[in-house]
N, CA, C and O of each residue as an XYZ file, in Angstrom:
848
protein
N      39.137     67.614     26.069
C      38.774     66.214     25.853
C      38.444     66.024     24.380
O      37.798     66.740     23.616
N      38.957     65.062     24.224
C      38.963     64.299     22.220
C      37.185     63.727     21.988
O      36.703     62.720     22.504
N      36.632     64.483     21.281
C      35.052     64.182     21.518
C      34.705     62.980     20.005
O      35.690     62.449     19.493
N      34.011     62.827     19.722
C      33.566     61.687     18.415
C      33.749     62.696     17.516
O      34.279     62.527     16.418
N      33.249     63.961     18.015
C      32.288     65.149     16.746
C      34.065     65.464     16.293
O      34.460     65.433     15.127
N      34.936     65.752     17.472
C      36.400     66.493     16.942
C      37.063     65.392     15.959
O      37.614     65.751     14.918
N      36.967     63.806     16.405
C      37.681     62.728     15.940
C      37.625     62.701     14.444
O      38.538     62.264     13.742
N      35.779     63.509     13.715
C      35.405     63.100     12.734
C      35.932     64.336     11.800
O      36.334     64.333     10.637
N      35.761     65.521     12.867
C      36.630     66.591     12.256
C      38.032     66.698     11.515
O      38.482     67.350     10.573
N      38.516     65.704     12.433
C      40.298     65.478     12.101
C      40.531     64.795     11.285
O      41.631     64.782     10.731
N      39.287     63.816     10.893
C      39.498     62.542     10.157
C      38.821     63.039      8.983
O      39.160     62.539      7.910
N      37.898     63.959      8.986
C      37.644     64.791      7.348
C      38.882     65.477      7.214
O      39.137     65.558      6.013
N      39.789     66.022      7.928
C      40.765     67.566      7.287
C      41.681     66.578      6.957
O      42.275     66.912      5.932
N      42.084     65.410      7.423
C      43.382     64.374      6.707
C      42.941     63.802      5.295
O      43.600     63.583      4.279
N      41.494     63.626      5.609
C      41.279     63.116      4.005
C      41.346     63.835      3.374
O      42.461     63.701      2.870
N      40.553     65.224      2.663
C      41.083     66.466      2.128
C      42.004     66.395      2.324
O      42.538     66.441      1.216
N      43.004     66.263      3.294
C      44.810     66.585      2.629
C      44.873     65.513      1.501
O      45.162     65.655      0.313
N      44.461     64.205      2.326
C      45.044     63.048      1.306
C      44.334     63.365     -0.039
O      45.097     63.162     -0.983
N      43.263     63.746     -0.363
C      42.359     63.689     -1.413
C      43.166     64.712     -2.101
O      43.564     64.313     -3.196
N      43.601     66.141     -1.735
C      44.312     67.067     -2.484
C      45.642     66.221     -2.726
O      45.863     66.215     -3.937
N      46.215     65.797     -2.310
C      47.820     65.083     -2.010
C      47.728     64.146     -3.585
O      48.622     64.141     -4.431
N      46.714     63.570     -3.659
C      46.614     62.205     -4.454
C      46.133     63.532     -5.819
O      46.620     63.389     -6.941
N      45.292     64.587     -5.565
C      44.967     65.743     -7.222
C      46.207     65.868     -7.518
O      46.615     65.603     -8.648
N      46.864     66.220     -6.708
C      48.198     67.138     -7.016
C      48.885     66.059     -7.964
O      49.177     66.282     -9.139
N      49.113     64.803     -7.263
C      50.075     63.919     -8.090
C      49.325     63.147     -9.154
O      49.712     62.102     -9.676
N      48.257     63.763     -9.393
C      47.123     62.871    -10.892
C      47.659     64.081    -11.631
O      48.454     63.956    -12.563
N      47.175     65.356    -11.167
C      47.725     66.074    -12.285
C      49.094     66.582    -12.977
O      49.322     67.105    -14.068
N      49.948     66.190    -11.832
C      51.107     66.328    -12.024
C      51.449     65.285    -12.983
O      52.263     65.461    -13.890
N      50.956     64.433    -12.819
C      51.069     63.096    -13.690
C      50.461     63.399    -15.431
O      51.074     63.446    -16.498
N      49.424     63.514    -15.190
C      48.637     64.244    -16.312
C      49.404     65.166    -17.099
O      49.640     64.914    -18.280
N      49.928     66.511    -16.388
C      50.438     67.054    -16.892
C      52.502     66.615    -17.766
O      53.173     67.211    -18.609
N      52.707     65.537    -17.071
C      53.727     64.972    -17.841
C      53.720     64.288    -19.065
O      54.517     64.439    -19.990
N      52.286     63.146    -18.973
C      51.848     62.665    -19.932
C      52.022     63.377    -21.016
O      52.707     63.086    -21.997
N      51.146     64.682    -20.754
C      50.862     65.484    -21.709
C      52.377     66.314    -22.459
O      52.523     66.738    -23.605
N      53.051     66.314    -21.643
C      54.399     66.806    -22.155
C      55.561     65.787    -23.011
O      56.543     66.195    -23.632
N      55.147     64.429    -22.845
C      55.618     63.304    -23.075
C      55.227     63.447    -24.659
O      56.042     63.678    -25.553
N      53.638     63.241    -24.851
C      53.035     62.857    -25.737
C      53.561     64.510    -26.980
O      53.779     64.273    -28.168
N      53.626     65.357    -26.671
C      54.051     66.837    -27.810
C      55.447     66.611    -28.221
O      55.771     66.926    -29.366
N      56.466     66.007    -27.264
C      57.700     65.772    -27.193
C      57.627     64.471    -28.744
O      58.039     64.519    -29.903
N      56.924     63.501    -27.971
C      56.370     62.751    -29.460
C      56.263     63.448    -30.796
O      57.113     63.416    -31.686
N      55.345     63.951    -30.812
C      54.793     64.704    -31.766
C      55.567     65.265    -32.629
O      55.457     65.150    -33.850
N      56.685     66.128    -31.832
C      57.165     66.849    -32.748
C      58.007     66.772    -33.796
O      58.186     67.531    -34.748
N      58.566     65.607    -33.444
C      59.905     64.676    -34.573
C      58.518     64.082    -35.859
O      58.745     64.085    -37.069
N      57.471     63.728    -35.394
C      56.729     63.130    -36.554
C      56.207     64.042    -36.966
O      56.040     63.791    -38.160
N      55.548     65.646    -36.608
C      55.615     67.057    -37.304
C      56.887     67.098    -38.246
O      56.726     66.723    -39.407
N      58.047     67.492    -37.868
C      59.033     67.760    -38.341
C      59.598     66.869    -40.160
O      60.138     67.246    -41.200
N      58.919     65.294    -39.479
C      59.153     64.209    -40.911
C      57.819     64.642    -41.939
O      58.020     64.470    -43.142
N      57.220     64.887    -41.756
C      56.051     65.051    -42.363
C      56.492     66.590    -43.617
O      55.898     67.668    -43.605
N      57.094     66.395    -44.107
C      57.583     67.714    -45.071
C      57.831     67.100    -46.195
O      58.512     66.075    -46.200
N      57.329     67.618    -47.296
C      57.460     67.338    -49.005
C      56.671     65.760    -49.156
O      57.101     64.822    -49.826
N      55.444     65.776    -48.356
C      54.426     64.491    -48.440
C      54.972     63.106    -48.252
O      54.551     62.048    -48.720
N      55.997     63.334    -47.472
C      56.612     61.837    -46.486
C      58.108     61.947    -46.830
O      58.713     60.911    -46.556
N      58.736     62.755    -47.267
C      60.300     62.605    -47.170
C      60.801     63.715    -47.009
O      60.482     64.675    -47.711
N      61.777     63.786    -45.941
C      62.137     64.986    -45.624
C      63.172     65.046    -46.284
O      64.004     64.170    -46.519
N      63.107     66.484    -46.700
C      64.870     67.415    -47.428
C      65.866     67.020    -46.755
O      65.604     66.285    -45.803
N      66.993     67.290    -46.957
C      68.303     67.466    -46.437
C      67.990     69.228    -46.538
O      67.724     70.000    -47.460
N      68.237     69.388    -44.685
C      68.208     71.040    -45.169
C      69.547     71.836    -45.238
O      70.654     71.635    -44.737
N      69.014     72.867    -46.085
C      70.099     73.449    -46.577
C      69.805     74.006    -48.648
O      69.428     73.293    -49.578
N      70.081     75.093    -48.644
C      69.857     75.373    -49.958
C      68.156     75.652    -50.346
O      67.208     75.285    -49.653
N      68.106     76.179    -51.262
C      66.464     76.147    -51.889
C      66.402     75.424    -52.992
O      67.192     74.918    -53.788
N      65.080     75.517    -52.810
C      64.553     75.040    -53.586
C      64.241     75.027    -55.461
O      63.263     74.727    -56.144
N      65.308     75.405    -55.699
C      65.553     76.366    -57.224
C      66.291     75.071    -58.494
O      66.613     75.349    -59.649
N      66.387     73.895    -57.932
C      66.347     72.931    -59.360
C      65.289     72.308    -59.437
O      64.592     71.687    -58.634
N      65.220     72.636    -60.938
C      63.638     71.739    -61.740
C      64.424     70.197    -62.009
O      65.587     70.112    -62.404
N      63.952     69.568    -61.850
C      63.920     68.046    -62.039
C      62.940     67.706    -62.566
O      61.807     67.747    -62.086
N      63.376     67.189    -64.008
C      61.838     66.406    -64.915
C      62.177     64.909    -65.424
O      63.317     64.540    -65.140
N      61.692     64.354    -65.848
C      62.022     63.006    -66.463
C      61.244     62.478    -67.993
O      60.058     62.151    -68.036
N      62.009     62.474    -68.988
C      61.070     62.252    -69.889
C      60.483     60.706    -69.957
O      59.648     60.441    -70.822
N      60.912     59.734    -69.072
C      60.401     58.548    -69.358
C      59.231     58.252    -68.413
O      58.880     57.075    -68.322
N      58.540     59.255    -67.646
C      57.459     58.823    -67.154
C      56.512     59.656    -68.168
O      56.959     60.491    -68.955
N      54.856     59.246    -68.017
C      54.111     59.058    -68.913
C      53.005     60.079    -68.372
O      51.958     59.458    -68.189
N      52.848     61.797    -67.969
C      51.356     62.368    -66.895
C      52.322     61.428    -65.739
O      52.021     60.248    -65.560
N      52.952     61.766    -65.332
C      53.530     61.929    -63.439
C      53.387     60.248    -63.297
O      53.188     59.839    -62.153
N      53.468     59.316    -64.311
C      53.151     58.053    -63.684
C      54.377     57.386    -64.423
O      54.968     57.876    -65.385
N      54.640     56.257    -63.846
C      55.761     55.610    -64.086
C      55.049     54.035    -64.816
O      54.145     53.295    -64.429
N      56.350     53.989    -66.531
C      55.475     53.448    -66.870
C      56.663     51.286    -66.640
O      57.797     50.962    -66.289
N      55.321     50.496    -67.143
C      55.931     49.373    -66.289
C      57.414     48.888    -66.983
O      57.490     47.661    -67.046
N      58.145     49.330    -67.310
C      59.654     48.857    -67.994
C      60.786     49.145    -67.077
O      61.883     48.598    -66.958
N      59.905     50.746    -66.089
C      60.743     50.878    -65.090
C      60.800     50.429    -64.006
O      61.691     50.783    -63.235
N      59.836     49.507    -63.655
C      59.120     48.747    -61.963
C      59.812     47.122    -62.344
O      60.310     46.548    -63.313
N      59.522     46.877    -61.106
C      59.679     45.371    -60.906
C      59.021     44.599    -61.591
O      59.364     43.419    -61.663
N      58.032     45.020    -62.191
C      57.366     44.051    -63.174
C      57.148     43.793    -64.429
O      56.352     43.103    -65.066
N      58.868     45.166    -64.873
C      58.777     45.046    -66.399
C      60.698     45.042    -66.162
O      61.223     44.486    -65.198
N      61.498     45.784    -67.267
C      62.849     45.564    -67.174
C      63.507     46.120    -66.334
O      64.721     46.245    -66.493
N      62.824     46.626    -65.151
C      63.649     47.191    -63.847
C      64.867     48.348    -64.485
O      66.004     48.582    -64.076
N      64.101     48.930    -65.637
C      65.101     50.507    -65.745
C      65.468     50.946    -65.116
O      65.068     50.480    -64.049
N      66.376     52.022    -64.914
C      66.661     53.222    -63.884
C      65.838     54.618    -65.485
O      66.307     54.825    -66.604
N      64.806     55.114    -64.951
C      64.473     56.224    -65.763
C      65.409     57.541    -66.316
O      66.358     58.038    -65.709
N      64.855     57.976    -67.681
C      65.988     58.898    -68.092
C      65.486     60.508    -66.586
O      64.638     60.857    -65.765
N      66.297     60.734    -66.964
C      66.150     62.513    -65.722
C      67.071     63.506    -66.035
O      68.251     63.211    -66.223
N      66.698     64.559    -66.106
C      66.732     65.973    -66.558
C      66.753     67.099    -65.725
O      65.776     67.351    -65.020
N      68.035     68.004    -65.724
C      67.624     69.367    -64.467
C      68.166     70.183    -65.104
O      68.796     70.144    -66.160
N      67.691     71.571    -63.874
C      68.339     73.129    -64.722
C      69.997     73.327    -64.173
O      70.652     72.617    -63.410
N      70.266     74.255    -64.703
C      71.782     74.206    -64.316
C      71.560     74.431    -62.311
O      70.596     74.952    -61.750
N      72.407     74.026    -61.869
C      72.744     73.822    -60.288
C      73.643     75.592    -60.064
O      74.329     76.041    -60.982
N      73.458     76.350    -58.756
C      74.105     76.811    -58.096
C      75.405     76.901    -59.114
O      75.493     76.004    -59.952
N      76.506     78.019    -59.088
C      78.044     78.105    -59.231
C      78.893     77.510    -58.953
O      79.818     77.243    -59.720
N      78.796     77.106    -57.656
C      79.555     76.776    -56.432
C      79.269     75.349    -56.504
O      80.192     74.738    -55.966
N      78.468     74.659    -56.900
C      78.102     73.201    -57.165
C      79.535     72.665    -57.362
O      80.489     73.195    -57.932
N      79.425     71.382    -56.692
C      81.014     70.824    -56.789
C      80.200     69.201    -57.409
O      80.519     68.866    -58.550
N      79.594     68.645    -56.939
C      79.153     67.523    -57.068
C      77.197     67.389    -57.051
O      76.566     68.044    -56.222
N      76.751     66.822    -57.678
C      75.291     66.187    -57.283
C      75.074     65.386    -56.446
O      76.048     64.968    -55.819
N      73.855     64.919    -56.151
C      73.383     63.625    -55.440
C      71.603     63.651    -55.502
O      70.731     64.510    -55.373
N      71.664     62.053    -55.798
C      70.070     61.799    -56.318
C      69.615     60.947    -55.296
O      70.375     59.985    -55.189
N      68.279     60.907    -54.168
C      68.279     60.002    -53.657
C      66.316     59.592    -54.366
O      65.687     60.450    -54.985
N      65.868     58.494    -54.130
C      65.007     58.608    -55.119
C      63.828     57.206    -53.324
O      64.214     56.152    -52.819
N      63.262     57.560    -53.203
C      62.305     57.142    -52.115
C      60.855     57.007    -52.240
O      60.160     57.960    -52.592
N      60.243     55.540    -51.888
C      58.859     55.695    -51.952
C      58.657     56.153    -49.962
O      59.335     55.867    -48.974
N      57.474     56.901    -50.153
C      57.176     57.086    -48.643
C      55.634     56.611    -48.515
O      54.824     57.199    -47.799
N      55.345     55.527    -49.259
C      53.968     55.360    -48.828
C      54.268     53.770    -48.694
O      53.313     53.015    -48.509
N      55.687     53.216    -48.792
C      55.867     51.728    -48.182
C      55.350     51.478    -46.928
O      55.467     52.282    -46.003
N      54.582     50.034    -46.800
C      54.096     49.801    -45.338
C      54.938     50.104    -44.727
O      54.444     50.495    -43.669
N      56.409     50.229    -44.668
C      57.695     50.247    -43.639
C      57.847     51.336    -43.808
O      59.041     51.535    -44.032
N      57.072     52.550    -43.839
C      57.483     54.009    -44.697
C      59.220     53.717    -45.127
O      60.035     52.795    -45.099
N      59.147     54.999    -45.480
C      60.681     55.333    -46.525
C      61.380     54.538    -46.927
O      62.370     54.323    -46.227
N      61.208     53.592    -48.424
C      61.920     52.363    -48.434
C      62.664     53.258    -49.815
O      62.190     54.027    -50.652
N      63.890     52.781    -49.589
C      65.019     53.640    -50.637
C      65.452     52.460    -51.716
O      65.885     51.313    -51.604
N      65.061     53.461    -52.982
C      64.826     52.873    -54.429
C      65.973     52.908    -55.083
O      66.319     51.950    -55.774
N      66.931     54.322    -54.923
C      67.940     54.593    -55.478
C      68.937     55.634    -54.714
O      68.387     56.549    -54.101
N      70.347     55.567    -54.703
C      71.419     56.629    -54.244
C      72.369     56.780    -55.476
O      72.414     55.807    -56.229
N      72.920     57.565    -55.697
C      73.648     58.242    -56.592
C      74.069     59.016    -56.009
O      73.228     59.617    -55.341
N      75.502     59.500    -55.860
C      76.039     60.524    -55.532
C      77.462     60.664    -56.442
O      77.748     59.742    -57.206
N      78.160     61.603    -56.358
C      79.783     62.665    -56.533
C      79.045     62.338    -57.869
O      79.873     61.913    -58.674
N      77.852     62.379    -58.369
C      77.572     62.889    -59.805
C      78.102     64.243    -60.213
O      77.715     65.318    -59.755
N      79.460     63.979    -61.549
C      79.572     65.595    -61.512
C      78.738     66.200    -62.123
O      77.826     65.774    -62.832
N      79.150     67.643    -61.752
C      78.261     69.093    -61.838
C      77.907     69.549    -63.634
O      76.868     70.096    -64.004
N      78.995     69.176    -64.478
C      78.994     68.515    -65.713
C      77.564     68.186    -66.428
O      77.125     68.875    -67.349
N      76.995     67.219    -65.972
C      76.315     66.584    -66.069
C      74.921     67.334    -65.861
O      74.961     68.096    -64.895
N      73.687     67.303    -66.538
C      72.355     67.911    -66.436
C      71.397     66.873    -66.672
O      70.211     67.187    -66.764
N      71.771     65.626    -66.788
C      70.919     64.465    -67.609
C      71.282     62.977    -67.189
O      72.385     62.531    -67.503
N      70.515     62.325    -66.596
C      70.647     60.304    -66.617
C      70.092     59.981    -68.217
O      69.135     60.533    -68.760
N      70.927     58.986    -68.767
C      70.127     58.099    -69.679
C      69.195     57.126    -68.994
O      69.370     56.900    -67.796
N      68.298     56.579    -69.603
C      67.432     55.571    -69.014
C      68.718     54.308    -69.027
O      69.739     54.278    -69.714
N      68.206     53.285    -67.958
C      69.118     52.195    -67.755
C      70.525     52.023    -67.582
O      71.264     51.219    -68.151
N      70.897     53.201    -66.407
C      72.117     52.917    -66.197
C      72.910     51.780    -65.558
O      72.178     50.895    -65.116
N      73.970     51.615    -65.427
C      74.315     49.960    -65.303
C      74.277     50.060    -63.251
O      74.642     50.961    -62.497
N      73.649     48.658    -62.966
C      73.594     48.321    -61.585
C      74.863     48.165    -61.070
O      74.992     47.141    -60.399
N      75.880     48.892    -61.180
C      76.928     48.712    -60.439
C      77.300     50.100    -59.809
O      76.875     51.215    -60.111
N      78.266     49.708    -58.792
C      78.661     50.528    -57.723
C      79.612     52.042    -58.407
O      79.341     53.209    -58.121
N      80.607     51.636    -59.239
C      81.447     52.897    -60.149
C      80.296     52.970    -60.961
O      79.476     52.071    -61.146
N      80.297     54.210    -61.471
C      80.077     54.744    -62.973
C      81.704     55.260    -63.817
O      82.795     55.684    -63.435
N      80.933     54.853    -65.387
C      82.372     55.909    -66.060
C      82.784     57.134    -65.254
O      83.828     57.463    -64.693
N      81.425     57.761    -65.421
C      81.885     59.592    -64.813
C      82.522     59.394    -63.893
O      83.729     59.524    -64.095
N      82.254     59.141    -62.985
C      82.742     58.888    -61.672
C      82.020     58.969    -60.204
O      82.358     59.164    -59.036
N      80.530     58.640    -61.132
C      79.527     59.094    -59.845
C      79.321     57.542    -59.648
O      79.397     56.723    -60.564
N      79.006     57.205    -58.111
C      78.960     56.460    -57.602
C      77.157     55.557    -56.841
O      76.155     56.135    -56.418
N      77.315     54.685    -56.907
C      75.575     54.480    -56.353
C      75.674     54.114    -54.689
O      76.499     54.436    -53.834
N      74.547     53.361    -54.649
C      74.900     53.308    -53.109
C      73.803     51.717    -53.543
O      73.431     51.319    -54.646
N      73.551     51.119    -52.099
C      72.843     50.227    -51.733
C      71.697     50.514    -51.664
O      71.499     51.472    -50.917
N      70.482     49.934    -52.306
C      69.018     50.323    -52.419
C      68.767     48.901    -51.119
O      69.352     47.920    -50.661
N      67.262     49.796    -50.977
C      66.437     48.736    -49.637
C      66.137     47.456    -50.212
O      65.716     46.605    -49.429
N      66.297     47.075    -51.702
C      65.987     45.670    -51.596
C      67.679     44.664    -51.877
O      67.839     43.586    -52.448
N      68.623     45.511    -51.252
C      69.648     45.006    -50.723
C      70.604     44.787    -52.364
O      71.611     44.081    -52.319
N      70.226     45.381    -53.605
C      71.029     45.838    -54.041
C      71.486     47.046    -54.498
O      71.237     48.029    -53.799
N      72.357     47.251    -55.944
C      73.264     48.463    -56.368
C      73.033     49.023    -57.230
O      72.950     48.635    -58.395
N      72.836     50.408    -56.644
C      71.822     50.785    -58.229
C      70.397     51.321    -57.794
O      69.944     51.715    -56.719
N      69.784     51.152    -59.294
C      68.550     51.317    -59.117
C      67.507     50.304    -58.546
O      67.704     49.113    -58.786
N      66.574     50.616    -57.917
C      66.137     49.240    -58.051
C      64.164     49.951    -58.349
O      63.762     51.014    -57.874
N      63.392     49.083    -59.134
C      62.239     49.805    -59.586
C      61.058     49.707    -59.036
O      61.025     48.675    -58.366
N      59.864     50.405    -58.988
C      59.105     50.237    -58.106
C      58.150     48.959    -58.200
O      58.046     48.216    -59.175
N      57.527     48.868    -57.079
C      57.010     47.856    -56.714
C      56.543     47.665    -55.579
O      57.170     47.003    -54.752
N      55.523     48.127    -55.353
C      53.942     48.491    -54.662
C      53.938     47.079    -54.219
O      54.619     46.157    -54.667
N      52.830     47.052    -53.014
C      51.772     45.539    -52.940
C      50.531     45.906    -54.208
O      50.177     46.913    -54.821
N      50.180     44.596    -54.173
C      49.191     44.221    -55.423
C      48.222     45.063    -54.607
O      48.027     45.159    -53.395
N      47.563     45.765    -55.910
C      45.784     46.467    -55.474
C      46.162     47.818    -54.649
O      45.433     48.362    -53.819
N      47.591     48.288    -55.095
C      47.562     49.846    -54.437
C      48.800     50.908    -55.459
O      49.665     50.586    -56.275
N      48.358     52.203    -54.933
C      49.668     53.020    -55.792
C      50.506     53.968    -54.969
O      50.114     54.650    -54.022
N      51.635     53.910    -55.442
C      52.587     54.400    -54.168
C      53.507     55.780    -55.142
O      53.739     55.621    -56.341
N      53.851     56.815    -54.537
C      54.426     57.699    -54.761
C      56.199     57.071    -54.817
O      56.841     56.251    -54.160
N      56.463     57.911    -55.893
C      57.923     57.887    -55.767
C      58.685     59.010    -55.721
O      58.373     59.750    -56.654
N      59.280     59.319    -55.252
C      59.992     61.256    -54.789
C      61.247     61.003    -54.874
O      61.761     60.269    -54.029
N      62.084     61.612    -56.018
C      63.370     61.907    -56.587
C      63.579     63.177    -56.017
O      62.936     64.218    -56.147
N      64.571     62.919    -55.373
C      65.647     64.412    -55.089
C      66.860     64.834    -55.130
O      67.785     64.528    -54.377
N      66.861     65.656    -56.155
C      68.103     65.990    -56.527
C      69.141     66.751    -55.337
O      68.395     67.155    -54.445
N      70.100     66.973    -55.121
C      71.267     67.996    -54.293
C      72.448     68.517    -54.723
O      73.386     67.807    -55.084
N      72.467     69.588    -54.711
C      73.801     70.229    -55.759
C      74.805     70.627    -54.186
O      74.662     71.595    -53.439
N      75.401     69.940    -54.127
C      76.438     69.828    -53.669
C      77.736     71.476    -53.491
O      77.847     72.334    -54.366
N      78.552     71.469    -52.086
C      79.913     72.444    -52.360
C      80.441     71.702    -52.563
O      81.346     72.238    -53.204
N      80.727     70.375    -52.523
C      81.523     69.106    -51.869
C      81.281     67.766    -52.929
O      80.296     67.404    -53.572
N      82.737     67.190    -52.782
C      82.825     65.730    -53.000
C      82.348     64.635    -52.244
O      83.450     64.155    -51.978
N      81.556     63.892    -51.707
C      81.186     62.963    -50.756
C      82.628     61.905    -50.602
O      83.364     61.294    -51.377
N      82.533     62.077    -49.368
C      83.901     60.768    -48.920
C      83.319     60.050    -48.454
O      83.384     59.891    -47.235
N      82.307     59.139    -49.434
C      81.837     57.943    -49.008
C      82.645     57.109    -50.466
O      82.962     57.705    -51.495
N      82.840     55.711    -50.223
C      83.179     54.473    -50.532
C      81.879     54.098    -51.179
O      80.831     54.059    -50.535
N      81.990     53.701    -53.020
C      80.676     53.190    -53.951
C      79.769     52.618    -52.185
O      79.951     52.654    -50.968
N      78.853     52.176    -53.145
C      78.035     51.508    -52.302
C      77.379     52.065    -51.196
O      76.338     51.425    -51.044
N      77.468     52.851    -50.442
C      76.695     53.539    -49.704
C      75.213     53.667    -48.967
O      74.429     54.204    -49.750
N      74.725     53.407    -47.967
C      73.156     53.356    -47.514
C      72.982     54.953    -47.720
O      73.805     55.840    -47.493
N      71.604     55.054    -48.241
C      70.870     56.354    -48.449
C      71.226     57.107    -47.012
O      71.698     58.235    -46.872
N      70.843     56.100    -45.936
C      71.345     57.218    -44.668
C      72.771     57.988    -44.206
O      72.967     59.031    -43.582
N      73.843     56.805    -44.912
C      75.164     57.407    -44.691
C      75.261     58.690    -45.788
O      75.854     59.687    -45.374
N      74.682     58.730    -47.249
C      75.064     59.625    -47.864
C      73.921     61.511    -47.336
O      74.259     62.634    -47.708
N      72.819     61.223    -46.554
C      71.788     61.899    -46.344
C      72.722     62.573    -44.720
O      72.635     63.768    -44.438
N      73.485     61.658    -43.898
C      74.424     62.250    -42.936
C      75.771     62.835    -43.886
O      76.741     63.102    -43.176
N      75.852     62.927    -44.455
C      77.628     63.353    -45.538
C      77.427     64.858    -46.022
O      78.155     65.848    -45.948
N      75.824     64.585    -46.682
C      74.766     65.687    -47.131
C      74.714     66.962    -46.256
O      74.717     68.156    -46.556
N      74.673     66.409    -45.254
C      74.150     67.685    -44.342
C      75.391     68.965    -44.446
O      76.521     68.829    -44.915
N      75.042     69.686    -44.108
C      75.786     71.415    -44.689
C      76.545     71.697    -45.703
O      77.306     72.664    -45.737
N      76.379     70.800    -46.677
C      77.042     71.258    -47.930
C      75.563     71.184    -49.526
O      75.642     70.988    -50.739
N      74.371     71.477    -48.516
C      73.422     71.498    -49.747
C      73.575     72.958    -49.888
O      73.757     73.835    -49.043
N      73.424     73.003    -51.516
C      73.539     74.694    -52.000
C      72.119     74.521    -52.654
O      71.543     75.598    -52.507
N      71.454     73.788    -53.195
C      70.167     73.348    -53.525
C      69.742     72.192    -53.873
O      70.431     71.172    -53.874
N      68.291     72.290    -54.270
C      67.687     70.700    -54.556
C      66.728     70.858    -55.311
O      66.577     71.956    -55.847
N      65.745     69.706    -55.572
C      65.141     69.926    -56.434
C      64.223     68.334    -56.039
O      64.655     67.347    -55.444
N      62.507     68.636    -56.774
C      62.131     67.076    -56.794
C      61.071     66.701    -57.913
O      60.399     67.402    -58.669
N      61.189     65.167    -57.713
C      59.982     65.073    -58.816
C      59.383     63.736    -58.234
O      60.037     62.726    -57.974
N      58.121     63.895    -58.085
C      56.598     62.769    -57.740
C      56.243     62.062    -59.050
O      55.637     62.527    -60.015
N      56.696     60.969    -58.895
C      55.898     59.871    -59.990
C      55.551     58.878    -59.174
O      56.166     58.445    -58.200
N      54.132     58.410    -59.798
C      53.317     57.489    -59.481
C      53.294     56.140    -60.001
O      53.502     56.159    -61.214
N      53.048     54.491    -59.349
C      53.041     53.582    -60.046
C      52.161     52.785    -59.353
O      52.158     52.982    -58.138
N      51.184     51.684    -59.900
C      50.209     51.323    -58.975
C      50.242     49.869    -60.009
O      50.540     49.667    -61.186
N      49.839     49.147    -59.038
C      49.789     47.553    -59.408
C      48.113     46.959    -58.889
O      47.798     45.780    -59.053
């Protein structure tokens, strides 16, 4: 016979199931979250290299890149938006043997929109160890190195320019190239940074500062 005392018995061992039933799927849950959230993580680990811009990998790290027109690591105002929008002079050591071509991509990473792209240059030949200051905003060069499209939607250089009341890093990187790029003048930093990939033999960088 089914007594009150057995009814209450049966009706505690179902709740314990249900009560374990409902742990199992919190932590199971929990434990996805948690696999969700590292899965996150790790692409914004991974960007986080050379203080907000990542390399093109491939090659070491063995060209010096200097610039004589910045002033102590700071950029002075002739080259920003708020003086003659130069492209700065720049300077490196000889590249790799095997160097077929250069490529300069030049990025602030402390834009509210992170990574806003200042400058592309690429099939710079190997020739070459030196920019003059103020090269011309167009898509050909004489040599035959080519620019690309900067983030404020033109060709060329384009100079820095912070919000008012802050200072933002600027990170030049050089790439010595096996290869000719078969990109068409004009170019987005991302199409030439996908072209880039397995033909870096090295690189090189340089941090200048400009603050408004």
């Amino acid at each position: 016979m089914l007594t009150e005392s057995h009814s209450r018995t049966d009706h505690s061992r179902r709740n314990r199931g249900t009560k374990n039933g409902f742990a199992r799927v919190l932590s199971s849950g929990a434990a996805h979250r948690a696999v969700t959230a590292l899965l996150l993580l790790v692409p914004a680990l991974a960007g986080c290299h050379r203080g907000g811009y990542t390399v093109v990998a491939g090659g070491q790290d063995t060209l010096q890149l200097t610039g004589s027109s910045f002033q102590d690591g700071r950029i002075p105002k002739q080259f920003t938006c708020d003086g003659a929008d130069l492209s700065p002079q720049l300077a490196w050591t000889a590249p790799p043997p095997a160097t077929k071509t250069l490529a300069l991509i030049v990025v602030d990473p402390d834009a509210p929109m992170g990574g806003f792209t200042h400058w592309v240059l690429y099939n710079l030949p190997v020739a070459e160890h030196s920019l003059a200051e103020g090269l011309p905003t167009q898509a050909q060069l004489r040599d035959g190195s080519r620019q690309g499209r900067n983030d404020f939607g033109k060709m060329g250089y384009g100079g820095s320019c912070p919000p008012q009341n802050s200072e933002h890093r600027y990170i030049f990187t050089l790439y010595a190239l096996d290869t000719t790029l078969d990109l068409p003048p004009g170019a987005t930093r991302d199409q030439v940074e996908k072209a880039l990939k397995g033909h870096v033999l090295a690189h090189g960088q340089l941090i200048a500062r400009y603050a408004r």
